[in-house]
N, C-alpha and C positions, 0 to 999 in steps of 0.2 A: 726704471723710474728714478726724480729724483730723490737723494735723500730728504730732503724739507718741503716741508709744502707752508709759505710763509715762512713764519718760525717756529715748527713745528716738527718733529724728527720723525722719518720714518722710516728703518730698519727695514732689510728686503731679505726673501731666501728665496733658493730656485729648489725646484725639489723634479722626482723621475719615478718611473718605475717600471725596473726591467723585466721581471715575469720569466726571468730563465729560471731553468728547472734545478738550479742547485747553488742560489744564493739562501742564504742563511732565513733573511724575510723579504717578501713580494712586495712591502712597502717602504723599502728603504727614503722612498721622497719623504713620506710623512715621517719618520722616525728623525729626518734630517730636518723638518719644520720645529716638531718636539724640542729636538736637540738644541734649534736655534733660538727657538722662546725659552727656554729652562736657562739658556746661558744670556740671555738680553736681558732676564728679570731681577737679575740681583747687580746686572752690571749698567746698565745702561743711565743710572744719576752720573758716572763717573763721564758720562758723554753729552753731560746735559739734559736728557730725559727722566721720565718719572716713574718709576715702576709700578704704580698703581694707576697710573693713565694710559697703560696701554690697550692697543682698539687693535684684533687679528682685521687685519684689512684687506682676569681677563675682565678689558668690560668692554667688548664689543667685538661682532663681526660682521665683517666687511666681505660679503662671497662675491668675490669675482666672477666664479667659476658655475654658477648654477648650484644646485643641494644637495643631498644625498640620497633625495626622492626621487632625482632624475635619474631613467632608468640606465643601468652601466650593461649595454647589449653587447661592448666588446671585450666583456672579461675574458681572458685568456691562462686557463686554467693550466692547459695542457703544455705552456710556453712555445707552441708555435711559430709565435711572431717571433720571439729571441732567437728559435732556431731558422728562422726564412735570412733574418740580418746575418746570422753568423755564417750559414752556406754563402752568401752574395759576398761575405768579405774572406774566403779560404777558412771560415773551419769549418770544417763539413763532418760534426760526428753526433748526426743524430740521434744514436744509441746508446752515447757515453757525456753524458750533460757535463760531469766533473772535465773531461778534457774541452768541452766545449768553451766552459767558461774561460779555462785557465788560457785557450788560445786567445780566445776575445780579448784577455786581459793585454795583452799583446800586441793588438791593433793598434797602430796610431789614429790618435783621433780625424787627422788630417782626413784618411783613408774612407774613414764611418763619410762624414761631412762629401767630400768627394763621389762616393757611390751613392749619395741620398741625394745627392745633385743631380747628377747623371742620369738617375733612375727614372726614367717618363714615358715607360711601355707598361710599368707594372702597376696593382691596383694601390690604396696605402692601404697603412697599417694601423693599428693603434696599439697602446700601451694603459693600461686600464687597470684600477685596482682593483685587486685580487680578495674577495672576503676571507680572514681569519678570527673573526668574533675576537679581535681583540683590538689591531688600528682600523679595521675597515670590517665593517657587519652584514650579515644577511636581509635582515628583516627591521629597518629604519622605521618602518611603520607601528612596527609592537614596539618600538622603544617609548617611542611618540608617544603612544596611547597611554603607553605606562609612565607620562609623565619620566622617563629616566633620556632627558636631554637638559645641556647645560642653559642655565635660566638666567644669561645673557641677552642685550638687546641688537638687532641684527639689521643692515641694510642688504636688500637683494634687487641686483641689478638684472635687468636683461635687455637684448638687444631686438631690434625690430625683426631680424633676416638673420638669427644670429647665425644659423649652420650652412648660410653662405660660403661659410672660409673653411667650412671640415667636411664638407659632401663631397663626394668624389667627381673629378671633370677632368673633361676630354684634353691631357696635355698638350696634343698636337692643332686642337683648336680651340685657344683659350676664350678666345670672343664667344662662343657657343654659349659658354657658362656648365652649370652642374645641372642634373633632371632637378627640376622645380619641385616634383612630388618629393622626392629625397630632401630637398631643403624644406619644405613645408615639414615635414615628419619630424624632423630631427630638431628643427625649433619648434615645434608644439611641444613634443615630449621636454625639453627645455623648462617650455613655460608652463605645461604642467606640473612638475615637479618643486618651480618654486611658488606656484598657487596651494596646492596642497599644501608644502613646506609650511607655508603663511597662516593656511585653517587653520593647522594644528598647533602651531605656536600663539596662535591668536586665542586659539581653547585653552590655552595652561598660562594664557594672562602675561605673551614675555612680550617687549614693545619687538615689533616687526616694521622694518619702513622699505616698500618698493618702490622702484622707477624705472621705467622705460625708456632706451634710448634709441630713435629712430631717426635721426639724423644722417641725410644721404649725402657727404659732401664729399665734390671731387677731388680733392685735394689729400684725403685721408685714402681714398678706393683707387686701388692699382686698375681695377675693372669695372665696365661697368654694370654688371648683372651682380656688384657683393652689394650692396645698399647698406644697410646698417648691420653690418656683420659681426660674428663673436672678438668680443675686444676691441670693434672699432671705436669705440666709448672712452676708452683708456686715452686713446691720444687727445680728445678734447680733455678729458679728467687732469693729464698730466700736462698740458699746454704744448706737445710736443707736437699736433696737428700741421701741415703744410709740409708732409712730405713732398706732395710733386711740385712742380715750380711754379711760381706766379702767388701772389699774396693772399694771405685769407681774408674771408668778409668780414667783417662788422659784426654778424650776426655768429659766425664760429668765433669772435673773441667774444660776445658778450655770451653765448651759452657757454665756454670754456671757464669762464670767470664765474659764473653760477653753478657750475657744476663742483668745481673746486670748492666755494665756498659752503653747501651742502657737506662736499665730504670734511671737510674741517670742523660743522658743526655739529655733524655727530660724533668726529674724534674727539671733541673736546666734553662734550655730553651728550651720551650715545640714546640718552632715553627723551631729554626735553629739547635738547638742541633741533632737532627734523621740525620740531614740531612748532618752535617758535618763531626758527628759519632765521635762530641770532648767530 
């Protein structure tokens, strides 16, 4: 992303989470988001911005990524998935997690990137937070109920097709696409989660504001069975649309320009901005 939108600044973090069985915490992405807001909020006047105006994209969130009510089917308790990558790149010590990590430490990245390239016989994988009731919880729903969630006001986006881009498909015939059931399921549960999300937030009086993005343009979709896939939304949002060649319509700059203008109007005021659409 860029950093400005207008003139408006927007700070980015990337965050992961590796699920091997002998790091310290299972969410080190978030502890690295934490990390990254606790040190933007006393620093970021010095860069121009304003420490009480920021919006997580506290007085605002911005989920990207779907809720917390979306259900998490690929936790990976037992660190599996850490141990399937680490055999495929030479450390192969199932039994002894302390040396497994220390080999991985070891790994050039080139190598990681290289074998996740290459790899198009095997199924994927995911990397999934891990509940420890303290970054990431069991039971979202009794928090909710108990009123004990932060009482911020929230936009949640979702995509038409979103699990077009995360359902598994035939690598050796991309044209096929992914089984349609699998994508139907996996964006319902999606859109279940940020419905729900909404009731409940809508019960405890915090402002909530959805949109849908179902925009099929060729120009964003490498294929053509992803139609409005997870984060296809993003490259209109950030103007960075026309990846494949040949120019965009008229109508992808003027939704691109609308859609930008929206998210500026709740960063600037996350509760009356949506609504007055200034």
């Amino acid at each position: 992303s860029e950093p400005y939108y207008g003139d408006d600044q927007l700070p980015s973090q990337h965050h992961g989470l590796p699920q091997s069985g002998r790091v310290a915490t299972q969410r080190s992405g978030l502890r690295d988001e934490r990390a990254a807001l606790e040190w933007i909020r006393p620093n970021i006047a010095s860069f121009g911005g304003g420490p009480t105006a920021m919006t997580l994209w506290e007085r605002g969130f911005f989920m990207q990524s779907g809720t917390a009510l979306s259900n998490n089917a690929n936790a990976d308790v037992q660190s599996i998935n850490f141990t399937f990558v680490a055999r495929n790149l030479g450390c192969d010590y199932p039994k002894h997690k302390i040396a497994e990590l220390e080999c991985m430490h070891s790994v050039p990245v080139s190598d990681i990137i290289e074998n996740f390239v290459a790899n198009t016989h095997q199924a994927p994988i995911a990397f999934s937070p891990v509940a420890d009731e303290d970054d990431v919880l069991n039971n979202y729903t009794a928090r909710y109920r108990a009123g004990q969630v932060a009482k911020v006001p929230a936009t949640i986006p979702k995509t038409a097709n979103a699990y077009a881009s995360l359902a598994p498909y035939p690598f050796k015939n991309l044209t096929a696409g992914p089984n349609p059931q699998a994508v139907l399921a996996g964006t319902v549960n999606t859109v279940c989660g940020i419905s729900n999300s909404s009731l409940y937030r809508n019960n405890l009086n915090i402002s909530t504001f959805r949109y849908g993005f179902g925009g099929n343009c060729s120009d964003i979709n490498p294929l053509w069975w992803m139609g409005a896939y997870y984060a296809s939304g993003l490259a209109m949002m950030f103007g960075i649309y026309g990846i494949k060649a040949g120019e965009p319509s008229q109508l992808e700059n003027e939704t691109s320009a609308a859609m930008q203008d929206y998210v500026l109007t709740f960063v600037k005021d996350p509760i009356n901005g949506p609504r007055n659409g200034n």
